[in-house]
C-alpha positions, 0 to 999 in steps of 0.5 A, spaced: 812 806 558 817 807 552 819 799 552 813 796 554 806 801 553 802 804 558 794 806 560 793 812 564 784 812 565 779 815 570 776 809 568 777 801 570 780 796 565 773 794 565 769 800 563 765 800 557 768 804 552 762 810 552 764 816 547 762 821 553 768 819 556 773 821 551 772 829 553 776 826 560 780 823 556 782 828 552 784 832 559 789 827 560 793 826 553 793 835 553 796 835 559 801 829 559 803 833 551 808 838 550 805 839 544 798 839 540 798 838 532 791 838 529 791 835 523 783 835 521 777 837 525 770 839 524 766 845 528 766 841 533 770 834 535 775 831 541 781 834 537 778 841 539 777 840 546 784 837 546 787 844 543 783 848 549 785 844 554 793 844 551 791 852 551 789 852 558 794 848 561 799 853 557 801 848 552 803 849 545 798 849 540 799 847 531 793 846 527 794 845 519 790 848 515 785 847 511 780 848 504 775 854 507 769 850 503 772 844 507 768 840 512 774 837 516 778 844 515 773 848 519 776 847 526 783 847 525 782 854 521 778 856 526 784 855 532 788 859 527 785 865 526 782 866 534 790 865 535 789 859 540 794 855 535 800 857 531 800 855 523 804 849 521 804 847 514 810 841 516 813 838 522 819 842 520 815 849 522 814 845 528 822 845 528 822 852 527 816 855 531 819 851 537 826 852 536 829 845 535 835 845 531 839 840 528 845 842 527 846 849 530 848 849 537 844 853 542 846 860 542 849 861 548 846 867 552 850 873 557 847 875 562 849 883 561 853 887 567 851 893 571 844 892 569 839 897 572 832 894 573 825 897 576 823 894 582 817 891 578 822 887 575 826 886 581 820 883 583 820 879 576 827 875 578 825 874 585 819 871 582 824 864 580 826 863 587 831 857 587 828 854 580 832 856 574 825 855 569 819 857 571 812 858 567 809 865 566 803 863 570 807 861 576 811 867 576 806 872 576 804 869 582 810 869 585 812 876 584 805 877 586 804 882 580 798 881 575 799 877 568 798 882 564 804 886 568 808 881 568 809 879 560 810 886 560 816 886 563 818 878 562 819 882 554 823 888 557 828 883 561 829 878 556 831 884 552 836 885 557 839 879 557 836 877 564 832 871 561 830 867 556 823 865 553 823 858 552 817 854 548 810 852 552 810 859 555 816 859 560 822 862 562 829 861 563 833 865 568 840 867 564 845 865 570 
């Protein structure tokens, strides 16, 4: 792909482009995103069907802000302030909010000794199973613990030292 380009379609290579298919289309690039940047959208646009699916299938979301009397600025600043997407002013915040240095090297992380854990978080670590990173949502199902539950003490077990929070949603267990 990366040398020679590619297309990934629902469609045929000989279907008509029709603009009711871009919202389709938009689920593909969402879920083959690591990341969604909105850089401008109105109220209502493909962009923000973009940004709902990458929230649905646990992707980070950046928007740009805009002018508040400005058209082009409503849609991205409506993600900011419903919180479905982080404010990014640079790709350096992208950089930072993501955790993506250049020249720092990854912070070594220790699993600490003789840590006591609940049996809810006992749960929580069987939950990874043979995966070292797993996402919260699959986790949670795993452990057989409600969502709610579970952020709760992925919070505690990461102060514990037991793991670590990784971007998109997702959870390094600390060996």
């Amino acid at each position: 792909m990366q040398e020679h380009g590619g297309l990934i379609s629902d469609y045929g290579k000989n279907t008509s482009v029709v603009p009711a298919n871009f919202a389709e289309r938009n689920r593909i690039v969402a879920g083959m995103s690591d990341v969604v940047v909105v850089v401008e959208s109105s109220a209502k646009g493909g962009s923000l069907i973009t940004a709902d699916l990458a929230n649905g299938y646990n992707r980070d979301v950046f928007a740009v802000p805009g002018r508040p009397d400005d058209s082009q600025s409503v849609g991205c600043n409506r993600l900011i302030k419903t919180n479905k997407a982080a404010l990014i002013e640079s790709a350096k915040d992208i950089k930072y909010l993501l955790g993506w240095t250049e020249k720092e090297s990854p912070k070594e992380s220790q699993r600490q000794l003789f840590v006591e854990l609940s049996s809810e978080e006992e749960k929580v670590i069987s939950g990874f199973g043979d995966q070292r990173i797993i996402a919260v949502d699959e986790l949670a199902l795993n452990a057989g613990i409600p969502m709610s539950q579970t952020t709760g003490l992925l919070l505690g077990l990461e102060f514990k030292g037991m793991i670590r929070s990784l971007p998109g949603k997702m959870f390094e267990l600390i060996a």
